[in-house]
KOLKOL-746140 format. One record per residue: x, y, z of N, C-alpha, C, CB in turn; residue number from 1. Coordinates in steps of 0.05 Angstrom, whole numbers, always signed. Glycine has a CB too. Example, Ala and Ser with C-alpha at 12.3 -4.5 7.8 and 13.67 -1.06 7.14 Angstrom:
BEGIN
<r <+264, -114, +156>, <+246, -90, +156>, <+264, -66, +156>, <+226, -89, +181>, 1> <r <+257, -45, +142>, <+273, -21, +143>, <+258, +1, +157>, <+282, -12, +114>, 2> 
END
This chain:
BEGIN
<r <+1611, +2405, +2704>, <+1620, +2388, +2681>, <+1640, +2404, +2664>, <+1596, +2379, +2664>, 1> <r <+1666, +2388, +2653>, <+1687, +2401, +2645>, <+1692, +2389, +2623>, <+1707, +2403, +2661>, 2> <r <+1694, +2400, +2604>, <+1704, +2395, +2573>, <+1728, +2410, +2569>, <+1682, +2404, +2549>, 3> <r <+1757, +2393, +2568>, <+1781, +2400, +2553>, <+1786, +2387, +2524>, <+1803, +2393, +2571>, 4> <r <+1793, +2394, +2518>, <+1807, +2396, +2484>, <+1833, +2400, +2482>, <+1797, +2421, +2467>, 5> <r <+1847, +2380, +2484>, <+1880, +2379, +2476>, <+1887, +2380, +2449>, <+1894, +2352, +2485>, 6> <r <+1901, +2399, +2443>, <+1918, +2408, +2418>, <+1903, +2425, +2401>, <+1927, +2385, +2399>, 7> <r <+1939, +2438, +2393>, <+1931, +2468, +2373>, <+1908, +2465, +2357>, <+1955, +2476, +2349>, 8> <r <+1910, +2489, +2342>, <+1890, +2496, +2317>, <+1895, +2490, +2294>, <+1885, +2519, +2314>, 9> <r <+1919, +2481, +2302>, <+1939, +2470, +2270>, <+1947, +2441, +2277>, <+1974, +2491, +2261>, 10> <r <+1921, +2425, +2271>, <+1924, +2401, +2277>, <+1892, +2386, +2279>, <+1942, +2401, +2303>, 11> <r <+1879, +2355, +2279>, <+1860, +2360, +2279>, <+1848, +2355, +2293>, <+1854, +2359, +2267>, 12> <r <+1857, +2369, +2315>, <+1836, +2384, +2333>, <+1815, +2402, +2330>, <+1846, +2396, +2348>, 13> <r <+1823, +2415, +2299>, <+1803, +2430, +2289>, <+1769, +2418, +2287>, <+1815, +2436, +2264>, 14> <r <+1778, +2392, +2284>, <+1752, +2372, +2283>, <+1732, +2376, +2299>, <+1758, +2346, +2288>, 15> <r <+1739, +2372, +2329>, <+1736, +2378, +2355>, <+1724, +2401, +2371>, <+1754, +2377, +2361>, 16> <r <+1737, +2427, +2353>, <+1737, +2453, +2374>, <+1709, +2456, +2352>, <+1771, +2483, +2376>, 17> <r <+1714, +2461, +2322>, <+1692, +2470, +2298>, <+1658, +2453, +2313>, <+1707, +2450, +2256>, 18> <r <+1663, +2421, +2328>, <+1636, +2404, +2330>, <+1628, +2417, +2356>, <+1638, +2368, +2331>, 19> <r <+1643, +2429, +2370>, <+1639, +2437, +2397>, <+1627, +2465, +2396>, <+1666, +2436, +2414>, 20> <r <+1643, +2482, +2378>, <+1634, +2512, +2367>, <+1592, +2498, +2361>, <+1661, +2525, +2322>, 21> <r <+1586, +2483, +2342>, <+1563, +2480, +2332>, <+1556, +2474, +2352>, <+1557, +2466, +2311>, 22> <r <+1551, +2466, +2364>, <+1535, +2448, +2402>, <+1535, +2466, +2419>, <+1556, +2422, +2424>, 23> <r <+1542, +2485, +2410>, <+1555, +2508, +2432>, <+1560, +2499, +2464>, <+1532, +2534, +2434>, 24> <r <+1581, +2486, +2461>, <+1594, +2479, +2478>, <+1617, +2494, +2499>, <+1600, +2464, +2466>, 25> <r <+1617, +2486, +2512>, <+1637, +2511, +2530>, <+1653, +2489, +2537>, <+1623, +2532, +2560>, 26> <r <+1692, +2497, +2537>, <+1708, +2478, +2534>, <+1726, +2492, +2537>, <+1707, +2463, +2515>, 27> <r <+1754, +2475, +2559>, <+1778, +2481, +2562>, <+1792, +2478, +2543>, <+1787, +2472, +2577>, 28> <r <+1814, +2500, +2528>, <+1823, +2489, +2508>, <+1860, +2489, +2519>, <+1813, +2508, +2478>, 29> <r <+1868, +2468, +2513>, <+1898, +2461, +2522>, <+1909, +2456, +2500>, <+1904, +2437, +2540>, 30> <r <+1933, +2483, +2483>, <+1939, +2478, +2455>, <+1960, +2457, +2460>, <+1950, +2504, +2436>, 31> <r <+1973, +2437, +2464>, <+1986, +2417, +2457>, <+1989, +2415, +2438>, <+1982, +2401, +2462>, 32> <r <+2024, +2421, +2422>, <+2033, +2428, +2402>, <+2050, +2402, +2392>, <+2047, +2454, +2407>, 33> <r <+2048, +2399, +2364>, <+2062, +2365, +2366>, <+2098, +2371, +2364>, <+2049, +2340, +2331>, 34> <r <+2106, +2352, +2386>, <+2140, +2358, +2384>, <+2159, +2358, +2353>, <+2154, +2332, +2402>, 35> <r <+2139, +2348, +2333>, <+2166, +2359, +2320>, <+2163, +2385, +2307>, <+2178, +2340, +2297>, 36> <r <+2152, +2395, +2313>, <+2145, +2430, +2316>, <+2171, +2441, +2333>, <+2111, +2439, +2337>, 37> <r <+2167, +2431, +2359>, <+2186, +2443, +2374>, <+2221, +2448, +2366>, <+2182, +2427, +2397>, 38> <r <+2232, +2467, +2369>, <+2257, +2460, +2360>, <+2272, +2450, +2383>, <+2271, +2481, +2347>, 39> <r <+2271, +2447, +2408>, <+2282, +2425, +2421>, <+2265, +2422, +2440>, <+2308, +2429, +2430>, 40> <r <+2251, +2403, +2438>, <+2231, +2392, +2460>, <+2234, +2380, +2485>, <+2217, +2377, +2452>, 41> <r <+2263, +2380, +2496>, <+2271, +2368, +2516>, <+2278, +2389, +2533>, <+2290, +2349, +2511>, 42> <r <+2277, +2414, +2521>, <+2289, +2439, +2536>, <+2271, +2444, +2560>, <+2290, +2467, +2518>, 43> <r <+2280, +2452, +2569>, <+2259, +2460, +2605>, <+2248, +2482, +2590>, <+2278, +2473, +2644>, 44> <r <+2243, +2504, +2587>, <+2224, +2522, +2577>, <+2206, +2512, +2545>, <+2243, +2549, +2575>, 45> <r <+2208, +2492, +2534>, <+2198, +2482, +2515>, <+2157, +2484, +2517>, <+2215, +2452, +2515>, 46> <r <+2150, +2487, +2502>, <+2119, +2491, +2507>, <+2108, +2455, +2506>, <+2103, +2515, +2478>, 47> <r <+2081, +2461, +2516>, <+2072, +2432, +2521>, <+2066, +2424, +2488>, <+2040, +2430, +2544>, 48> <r <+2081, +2395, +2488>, <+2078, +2383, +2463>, <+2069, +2357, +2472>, <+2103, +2383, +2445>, 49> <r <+2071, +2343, +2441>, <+2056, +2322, +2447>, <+2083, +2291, +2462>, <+2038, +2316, +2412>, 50> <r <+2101, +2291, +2471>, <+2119, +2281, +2476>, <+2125, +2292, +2504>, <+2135, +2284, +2456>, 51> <r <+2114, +2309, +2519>, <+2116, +2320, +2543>, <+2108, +2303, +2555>, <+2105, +2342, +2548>, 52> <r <+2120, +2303, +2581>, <+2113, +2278, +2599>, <+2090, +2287, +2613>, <+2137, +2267, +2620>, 53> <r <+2070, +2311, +2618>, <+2055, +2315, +2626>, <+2033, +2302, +2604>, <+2057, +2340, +2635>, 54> <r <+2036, +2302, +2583>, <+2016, +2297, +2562>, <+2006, +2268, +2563>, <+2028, +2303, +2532>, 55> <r <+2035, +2262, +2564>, <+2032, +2227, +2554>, <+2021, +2215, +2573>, <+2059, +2208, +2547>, 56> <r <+2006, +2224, +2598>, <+2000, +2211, +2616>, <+1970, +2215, +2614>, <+2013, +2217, +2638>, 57> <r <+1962, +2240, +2591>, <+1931, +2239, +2573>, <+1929, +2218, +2558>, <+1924, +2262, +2553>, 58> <r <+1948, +2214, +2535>, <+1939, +2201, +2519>, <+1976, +2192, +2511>, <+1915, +2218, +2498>, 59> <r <+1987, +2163, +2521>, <+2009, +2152, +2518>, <+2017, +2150, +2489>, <+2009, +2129, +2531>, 60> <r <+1997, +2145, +2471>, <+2001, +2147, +2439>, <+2015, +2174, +2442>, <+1970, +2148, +2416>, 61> <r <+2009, +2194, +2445>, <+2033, +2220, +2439>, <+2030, +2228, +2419>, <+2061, +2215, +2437>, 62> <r <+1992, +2228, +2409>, <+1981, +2245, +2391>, <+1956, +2268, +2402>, <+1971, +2226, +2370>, 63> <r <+1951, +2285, +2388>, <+1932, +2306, +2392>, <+1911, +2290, +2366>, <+1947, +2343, +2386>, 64> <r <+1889, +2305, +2363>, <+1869, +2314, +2395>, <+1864, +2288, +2416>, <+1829, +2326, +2385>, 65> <r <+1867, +2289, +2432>, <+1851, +2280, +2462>, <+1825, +2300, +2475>, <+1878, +2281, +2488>, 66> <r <+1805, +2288, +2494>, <+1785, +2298, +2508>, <+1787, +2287, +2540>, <+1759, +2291, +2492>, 67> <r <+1780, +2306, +2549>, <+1779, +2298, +2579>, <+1755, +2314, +2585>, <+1807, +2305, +2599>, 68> <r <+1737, +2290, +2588>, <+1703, +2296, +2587>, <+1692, +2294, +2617>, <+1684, +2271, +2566>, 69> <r <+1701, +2309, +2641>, <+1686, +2314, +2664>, <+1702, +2279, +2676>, <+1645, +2320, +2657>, 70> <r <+1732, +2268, +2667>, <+1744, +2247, +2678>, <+1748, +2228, +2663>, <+1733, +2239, +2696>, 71> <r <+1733, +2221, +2634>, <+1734, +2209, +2613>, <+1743, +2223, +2588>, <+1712, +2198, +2611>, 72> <r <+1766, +2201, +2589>, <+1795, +2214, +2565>, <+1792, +2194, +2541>, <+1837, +2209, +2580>, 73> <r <+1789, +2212, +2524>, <+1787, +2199, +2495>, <+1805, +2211, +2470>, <+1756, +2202, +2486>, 74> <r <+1806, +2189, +2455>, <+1833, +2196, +2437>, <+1819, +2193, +2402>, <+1865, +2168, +2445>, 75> <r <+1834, +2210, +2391>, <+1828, +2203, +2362>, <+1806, +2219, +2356>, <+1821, +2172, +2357>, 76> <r <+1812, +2237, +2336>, <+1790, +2259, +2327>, <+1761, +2255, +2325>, <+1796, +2267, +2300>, 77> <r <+1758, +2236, +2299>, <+1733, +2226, +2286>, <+1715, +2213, +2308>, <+1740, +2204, +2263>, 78> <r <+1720, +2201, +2326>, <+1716, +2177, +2347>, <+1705, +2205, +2367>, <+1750, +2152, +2358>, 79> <r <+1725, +2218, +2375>, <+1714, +2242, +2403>, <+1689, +2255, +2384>, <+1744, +2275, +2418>, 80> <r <+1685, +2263, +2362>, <+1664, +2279, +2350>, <+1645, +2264, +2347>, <+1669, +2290, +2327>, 81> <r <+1640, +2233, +2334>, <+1619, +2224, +2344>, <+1608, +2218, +2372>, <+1618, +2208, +2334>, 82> <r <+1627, +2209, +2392>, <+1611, +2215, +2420>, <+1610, +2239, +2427>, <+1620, +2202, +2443>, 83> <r <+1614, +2261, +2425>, <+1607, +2293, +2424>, <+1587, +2293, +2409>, <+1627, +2313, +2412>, 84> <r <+1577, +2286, +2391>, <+1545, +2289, +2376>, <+1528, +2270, +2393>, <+1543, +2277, +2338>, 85> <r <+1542, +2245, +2398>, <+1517, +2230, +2407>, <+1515, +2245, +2442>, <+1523, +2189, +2405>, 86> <r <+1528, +2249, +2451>, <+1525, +2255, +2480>, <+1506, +2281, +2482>, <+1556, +2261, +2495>, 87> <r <+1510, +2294, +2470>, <+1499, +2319, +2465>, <+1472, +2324, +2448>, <+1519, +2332, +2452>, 88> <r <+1472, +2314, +2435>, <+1447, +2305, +2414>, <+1434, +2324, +2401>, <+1425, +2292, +2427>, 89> <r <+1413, +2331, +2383>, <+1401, +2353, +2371>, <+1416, +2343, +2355>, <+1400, +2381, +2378>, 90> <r <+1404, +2364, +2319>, <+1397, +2355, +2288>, <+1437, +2344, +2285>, <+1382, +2392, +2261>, 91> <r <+1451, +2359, +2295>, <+1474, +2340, +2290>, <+1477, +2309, +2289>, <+1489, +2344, +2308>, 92> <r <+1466, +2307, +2317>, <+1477, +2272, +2327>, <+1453, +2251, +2297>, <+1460, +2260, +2380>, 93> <r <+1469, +2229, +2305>, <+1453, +2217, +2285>, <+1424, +2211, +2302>, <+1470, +2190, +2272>, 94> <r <+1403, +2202, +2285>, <+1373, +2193, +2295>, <+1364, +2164, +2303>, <+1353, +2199, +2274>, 95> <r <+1383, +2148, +2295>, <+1375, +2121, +2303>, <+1404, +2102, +2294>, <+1343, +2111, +2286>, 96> <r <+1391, +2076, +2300>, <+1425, +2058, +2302>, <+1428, +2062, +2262>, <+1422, +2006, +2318>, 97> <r <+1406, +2066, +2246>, <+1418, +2061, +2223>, <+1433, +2088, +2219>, <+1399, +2051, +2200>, 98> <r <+1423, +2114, +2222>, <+1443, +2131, +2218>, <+1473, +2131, +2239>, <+1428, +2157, +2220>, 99> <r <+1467, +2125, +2263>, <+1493, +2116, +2275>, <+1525, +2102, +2259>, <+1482, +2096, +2292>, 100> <r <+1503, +2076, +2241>, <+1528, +2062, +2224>, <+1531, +2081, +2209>, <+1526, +2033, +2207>, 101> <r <+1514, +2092, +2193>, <+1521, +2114, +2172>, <+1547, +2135, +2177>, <+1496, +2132, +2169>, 102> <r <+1541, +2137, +2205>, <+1565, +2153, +2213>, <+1589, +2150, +2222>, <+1561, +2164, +2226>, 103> <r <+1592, +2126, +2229>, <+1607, +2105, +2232>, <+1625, +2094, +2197>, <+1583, +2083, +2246>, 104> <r <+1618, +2091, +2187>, <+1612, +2089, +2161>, <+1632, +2101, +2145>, <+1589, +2099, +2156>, 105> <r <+1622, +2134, +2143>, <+1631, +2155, +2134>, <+1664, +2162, +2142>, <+1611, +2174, +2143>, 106> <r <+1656, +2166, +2171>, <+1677, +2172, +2186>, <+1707, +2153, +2177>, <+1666, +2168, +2218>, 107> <r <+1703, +2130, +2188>, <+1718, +2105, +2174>, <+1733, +2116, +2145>, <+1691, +2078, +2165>, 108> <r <+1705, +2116, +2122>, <+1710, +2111, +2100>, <+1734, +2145, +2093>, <+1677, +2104, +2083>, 109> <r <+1730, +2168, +2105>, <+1745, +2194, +2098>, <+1777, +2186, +2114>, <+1726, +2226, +2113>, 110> <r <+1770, +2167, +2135>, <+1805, +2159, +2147>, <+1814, +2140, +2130>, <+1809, +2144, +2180>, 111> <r <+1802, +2128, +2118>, <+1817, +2103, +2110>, <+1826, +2106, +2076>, <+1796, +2074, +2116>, 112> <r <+1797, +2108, +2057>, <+1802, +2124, +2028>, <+1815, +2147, +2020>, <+1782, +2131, +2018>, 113> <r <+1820, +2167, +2039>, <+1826, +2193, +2034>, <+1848, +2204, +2048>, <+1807, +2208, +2038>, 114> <r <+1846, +2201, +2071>, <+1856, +2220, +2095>, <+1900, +2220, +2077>, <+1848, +2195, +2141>, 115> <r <+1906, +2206, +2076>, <+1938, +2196, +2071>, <+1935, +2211, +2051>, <+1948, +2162, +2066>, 116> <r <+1924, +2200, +2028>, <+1933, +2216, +1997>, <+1921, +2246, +2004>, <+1913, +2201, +1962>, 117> <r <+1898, +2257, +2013>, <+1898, +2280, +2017>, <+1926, +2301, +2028>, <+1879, +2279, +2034>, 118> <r <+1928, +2280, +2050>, <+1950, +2293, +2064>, <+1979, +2300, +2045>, <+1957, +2273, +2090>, 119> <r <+1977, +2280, +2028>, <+1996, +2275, +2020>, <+2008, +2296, +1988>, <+1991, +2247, +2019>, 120> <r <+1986, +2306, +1982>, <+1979, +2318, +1958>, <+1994, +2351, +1978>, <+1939, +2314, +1946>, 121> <r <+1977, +2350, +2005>, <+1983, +2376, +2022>, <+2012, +2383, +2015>, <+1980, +2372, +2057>, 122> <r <+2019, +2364, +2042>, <+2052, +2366, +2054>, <+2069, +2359, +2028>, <+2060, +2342, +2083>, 123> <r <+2069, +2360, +1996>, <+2085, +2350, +1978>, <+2088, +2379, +1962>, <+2074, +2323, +1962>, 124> <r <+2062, +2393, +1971>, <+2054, +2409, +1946>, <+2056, +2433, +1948>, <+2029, +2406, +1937>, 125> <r <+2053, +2435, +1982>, <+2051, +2467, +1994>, <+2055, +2468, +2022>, <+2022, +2482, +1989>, 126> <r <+2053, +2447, +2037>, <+2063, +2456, +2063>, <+2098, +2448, +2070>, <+2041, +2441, +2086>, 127> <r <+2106, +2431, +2061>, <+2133, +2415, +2065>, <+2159, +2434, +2053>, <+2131, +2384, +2048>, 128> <r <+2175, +2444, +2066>, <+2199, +2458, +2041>, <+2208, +2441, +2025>, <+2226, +2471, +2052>, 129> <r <+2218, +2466, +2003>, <+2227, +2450, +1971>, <+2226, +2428, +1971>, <+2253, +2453, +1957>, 130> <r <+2248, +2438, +1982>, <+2278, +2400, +1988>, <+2269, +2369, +1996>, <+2305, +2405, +2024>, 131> <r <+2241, +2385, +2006>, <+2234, +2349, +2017>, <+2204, +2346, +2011>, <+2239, +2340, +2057>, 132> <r <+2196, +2359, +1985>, <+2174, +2354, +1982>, <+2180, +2330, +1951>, <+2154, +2385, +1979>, 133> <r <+2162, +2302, +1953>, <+2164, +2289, +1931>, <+2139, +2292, +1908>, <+2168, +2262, +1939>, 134> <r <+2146, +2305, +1895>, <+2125, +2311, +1870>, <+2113, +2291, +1862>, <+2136, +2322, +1846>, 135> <r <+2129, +2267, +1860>, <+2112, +2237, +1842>, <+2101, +2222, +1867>, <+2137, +2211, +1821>, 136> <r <+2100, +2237, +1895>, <+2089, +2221, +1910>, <+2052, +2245, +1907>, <+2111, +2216, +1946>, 137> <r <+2060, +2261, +1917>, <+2036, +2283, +1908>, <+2025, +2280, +1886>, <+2043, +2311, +1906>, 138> <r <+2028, +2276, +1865>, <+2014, +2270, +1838>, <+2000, +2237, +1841>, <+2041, +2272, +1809>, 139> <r <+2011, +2216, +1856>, <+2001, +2198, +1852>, <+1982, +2199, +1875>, <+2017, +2178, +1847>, 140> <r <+1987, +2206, +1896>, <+1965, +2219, +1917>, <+1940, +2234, +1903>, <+1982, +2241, +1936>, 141> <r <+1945, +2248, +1885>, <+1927, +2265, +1872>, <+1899, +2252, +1864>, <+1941, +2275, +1848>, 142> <r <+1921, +2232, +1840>, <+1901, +2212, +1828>, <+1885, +2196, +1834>, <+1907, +2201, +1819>, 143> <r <+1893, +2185, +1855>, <+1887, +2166, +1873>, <+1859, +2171, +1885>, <+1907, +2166, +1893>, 144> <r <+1860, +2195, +1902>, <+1845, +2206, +1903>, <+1811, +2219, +1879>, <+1863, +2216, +1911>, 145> <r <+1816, +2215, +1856>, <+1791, +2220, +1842>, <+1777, +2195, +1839>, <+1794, +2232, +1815>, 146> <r <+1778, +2171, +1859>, <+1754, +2151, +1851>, <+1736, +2159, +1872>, <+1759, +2117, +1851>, 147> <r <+1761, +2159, +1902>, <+1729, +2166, +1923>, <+1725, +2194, +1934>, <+1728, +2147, +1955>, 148> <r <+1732, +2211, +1914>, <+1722, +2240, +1904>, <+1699, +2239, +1891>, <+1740, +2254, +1886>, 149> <r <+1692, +2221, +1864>, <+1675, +2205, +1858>, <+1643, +2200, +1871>, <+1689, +2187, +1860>, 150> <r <+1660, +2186, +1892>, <+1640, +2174, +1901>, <+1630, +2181, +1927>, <+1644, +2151, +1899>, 151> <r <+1642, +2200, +1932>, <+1638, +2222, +1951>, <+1610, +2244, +1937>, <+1673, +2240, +1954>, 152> <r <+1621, +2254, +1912>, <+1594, +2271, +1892>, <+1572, +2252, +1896>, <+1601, +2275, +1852>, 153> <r <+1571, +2231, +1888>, <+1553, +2214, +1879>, <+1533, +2216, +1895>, <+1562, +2189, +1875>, 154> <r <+1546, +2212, +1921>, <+1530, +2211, +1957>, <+1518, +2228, +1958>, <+1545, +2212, +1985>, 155> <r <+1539, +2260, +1951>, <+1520, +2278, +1960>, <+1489, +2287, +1937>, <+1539, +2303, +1965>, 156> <r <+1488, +2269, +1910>, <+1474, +2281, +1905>, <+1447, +2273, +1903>, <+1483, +2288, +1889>, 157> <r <+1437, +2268, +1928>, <+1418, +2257, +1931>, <+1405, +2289, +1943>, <+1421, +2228, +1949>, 158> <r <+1415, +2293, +1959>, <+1395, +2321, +1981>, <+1426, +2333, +1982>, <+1374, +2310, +2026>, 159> <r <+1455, +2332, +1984>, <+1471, +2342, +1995>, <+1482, +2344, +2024>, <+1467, +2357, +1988>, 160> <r <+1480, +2322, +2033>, <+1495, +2317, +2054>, <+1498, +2286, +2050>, <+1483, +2327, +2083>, 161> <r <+1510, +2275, +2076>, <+1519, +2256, +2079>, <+1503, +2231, +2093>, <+1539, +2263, +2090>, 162> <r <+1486, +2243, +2119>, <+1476, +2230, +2127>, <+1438, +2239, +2129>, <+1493, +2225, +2147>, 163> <r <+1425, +2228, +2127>, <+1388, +2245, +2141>, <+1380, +2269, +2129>, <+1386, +2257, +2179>, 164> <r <+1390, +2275, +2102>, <+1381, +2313, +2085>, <+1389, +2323, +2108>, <+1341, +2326, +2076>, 165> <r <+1402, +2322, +2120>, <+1419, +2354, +2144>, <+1451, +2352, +2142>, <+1412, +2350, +2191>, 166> <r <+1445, +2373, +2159>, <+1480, +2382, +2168>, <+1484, +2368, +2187>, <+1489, +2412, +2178>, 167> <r <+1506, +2350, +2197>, <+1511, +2328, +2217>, <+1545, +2324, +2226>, <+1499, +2298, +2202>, 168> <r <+1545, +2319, +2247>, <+1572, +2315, +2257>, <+1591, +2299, +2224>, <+1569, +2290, +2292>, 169> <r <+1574, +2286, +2209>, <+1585, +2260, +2198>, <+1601, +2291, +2172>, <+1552, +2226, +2184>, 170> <r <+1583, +2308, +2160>, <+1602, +2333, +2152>, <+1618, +2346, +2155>, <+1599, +2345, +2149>, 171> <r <+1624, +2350, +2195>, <+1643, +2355, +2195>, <+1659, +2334, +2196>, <+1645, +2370, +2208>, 172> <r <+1663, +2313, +2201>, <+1688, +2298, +2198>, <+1702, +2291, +2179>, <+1686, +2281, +2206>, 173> <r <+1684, +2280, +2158>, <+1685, +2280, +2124>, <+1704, +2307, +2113>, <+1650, +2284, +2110>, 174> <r <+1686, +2333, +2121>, <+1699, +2352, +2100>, <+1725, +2363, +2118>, <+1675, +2380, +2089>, 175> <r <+1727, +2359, +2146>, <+1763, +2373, +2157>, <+1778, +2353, +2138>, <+1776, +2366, +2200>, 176> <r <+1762, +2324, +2127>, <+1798, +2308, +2124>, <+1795, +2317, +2085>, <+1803, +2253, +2135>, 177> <r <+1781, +2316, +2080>, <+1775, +2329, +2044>, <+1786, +2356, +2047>, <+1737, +2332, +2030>, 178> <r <+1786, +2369, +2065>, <+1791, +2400, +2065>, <+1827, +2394, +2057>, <+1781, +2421, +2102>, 179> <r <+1839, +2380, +2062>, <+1867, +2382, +2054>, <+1875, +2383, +2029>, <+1881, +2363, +2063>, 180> <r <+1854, +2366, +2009>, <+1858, +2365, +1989>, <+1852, +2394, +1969>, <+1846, +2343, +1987>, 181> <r <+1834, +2406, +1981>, <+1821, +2432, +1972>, <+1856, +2451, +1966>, <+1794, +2447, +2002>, 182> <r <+1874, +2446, +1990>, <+1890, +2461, +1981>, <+1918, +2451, +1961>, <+1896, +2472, +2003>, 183> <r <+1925, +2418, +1968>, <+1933, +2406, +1959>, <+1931, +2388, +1934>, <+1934, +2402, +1973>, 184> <r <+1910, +2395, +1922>, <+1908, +2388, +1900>, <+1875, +2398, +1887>, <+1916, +2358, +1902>, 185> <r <+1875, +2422, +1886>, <+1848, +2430, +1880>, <+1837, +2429, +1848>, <+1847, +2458, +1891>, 186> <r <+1858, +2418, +1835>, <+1850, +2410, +1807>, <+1830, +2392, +1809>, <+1870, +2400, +1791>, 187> <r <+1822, +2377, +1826>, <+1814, +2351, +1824>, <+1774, +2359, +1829>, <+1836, +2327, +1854>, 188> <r <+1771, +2383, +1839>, <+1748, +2394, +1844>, <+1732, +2398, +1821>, <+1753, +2416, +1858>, 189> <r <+1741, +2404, +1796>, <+1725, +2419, +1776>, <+1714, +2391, +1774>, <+1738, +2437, +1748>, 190> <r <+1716, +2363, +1767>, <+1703, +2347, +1766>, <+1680, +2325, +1781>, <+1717, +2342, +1760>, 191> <r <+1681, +2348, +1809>, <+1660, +2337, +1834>, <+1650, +2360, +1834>, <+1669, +2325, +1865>, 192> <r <+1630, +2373, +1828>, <+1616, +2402, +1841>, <+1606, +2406, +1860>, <+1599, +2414, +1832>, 193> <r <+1589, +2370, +1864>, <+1573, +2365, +1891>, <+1582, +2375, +1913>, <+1570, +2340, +1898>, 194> <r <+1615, +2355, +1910>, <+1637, +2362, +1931>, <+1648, +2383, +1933>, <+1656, +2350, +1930>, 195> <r <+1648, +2407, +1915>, <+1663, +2432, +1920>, <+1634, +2439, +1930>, <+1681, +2451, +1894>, 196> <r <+1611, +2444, +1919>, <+1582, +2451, +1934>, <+1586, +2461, +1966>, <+1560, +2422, +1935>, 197> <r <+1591, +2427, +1969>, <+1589, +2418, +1995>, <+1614, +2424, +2012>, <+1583, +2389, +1994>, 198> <r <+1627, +2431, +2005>, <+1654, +2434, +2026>, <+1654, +2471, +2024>, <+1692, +2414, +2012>, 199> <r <+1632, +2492, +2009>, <+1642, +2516, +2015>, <+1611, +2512, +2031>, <+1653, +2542, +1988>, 200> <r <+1586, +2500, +2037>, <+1574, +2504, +2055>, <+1580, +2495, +2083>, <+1555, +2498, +2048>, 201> <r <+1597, +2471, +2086>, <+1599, +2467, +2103>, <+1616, +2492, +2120>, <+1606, +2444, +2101>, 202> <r <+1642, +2509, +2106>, <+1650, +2525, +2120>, <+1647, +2549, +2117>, <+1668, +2521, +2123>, 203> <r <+1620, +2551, +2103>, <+1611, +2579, +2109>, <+1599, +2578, +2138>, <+1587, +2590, +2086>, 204> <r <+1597, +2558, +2142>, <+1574, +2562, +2180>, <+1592, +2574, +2192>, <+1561, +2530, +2204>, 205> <r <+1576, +2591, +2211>, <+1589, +2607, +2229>, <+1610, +2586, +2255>, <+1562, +2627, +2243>, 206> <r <+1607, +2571, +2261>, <+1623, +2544, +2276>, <+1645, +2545, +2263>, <+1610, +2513, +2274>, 207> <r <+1641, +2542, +2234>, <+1669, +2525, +2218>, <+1697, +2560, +2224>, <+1658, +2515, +2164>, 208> <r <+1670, +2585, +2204>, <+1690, +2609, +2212>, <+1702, +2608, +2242>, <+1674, +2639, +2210>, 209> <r <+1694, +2615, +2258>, <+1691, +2615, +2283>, <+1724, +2603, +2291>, <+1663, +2597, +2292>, 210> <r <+1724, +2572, +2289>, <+1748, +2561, +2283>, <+1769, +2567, +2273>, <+1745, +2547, +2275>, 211> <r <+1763, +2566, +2248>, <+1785, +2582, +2230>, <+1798, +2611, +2230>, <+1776, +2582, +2206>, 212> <r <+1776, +2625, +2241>, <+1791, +2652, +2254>, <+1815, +2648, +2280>, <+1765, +2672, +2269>, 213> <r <+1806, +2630, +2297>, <+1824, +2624, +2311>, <+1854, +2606, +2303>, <+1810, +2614, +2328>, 214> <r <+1850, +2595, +2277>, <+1871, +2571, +2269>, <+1892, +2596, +2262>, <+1861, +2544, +2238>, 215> <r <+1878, +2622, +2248>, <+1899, +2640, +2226>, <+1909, +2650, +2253>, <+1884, +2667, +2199>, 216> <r <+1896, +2658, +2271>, <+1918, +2668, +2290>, <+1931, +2661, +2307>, <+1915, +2681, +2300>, 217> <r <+1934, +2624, +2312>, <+1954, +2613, +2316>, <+1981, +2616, +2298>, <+1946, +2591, +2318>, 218> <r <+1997, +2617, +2318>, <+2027, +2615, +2307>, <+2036, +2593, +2288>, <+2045, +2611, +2329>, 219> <r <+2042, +2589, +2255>, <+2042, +2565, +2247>, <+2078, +2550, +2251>, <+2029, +2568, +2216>, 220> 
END
């Protein structure tokens, strides 16, 4: 049985390699780098990106991460990590169909409420050069962001997690897409503690380091 993992460490695939690190999983890793990284991606010596014609015949969208699970190819971060918890199972995966929606749920709710303005607070604020970063798009990204920051605290303050009083796939998926904001707009933290709580336990676990040792020594 063969577990690959398409794309870098700078990308979120991190989602992926960090749920696989906790499962202790053993896994091919294929960094698939996204083409507009590349400075000419059509070049014959060009590294495998996501626009490579070897790729697109993983996953024709012509995004990272993808899985190729022993012949079954799956696309989309959040989505491969819950069937990676459920396939695998132990205190991660969820316990029954109601924590299932829960996770389902969650997952959804961090792509759809967050994931954009997070990002957006990122690439405006600190990853994008000068010249093309828009400040009034990052500031309104910012804001935006403190209702379901909100209500993100609120959740956790029941026991501190998300789903069943544990640590669960549904944390990591939640805190990789909140983790952008941590750098991208970390003002917004002093007013959730739950959420700052909860996002330095989640990557104190040895899984999350583990990962992240490998992201710093990718090439950015």
């Amino acid at each position: 049985m063969t577990l690959t993992i398409y794309g870098c460490y700078r990308s979120r695939a991190t989602r992926n390699i960090w749920l696989a690190n906790e499962l202790g999983l053993a896994f091919k890793h294929e960094p698939v780098i996204q083409a507009g990284r590349v400075p000419d991606p059509k070049a014959a010596d060009a590294p495998v990106h996501t626009r490579s014609a070897e790729f697109l015949k993983v996953n024709p969208n012509g995004h990272i991460p993808s899985i190729d699970d022993d012949g079954f190819v799956l696309h989309e971060s959040l989505a491969i990590n819950l069937y990676l918890a459920r396939k695998h199972g132990g205190p991660l995966a969820p316990k029954d169909v109601q924590e299932e929606g829960l996770a389902a749920m969650w997952s959804l709710w961090a792509a759809t409420e967050c994931e954009t303005n997070a990002l957006n607070t990122l690439y405006h604020r600190v990853a994008k050069p000068l010249a093309e970063r828009d400040g009034k798009l990052a500031d309104a990204a910012a804001e935006a962001l403190r209702a379901p920051l909100a209500v993100l605290n609120d959740a956790l303050a029941k026991d501190g997690y998300l789903v069943g009083g544990r640590f669960t796939v549904v944390d990591i998926n939640v805190s990789e897409v909140i983790r952008y904001a941590q750098t991208g707009a970390p003002e917004l933290f002093a007013a959730v503690p739950l959420v700052k709580a909860w996002l330095e336990a989640c990557q104190a676990r040895p899984a999350f380091k583990a990962m992240w040792q490998a992201r710093d020594a990718e090439a950015a």
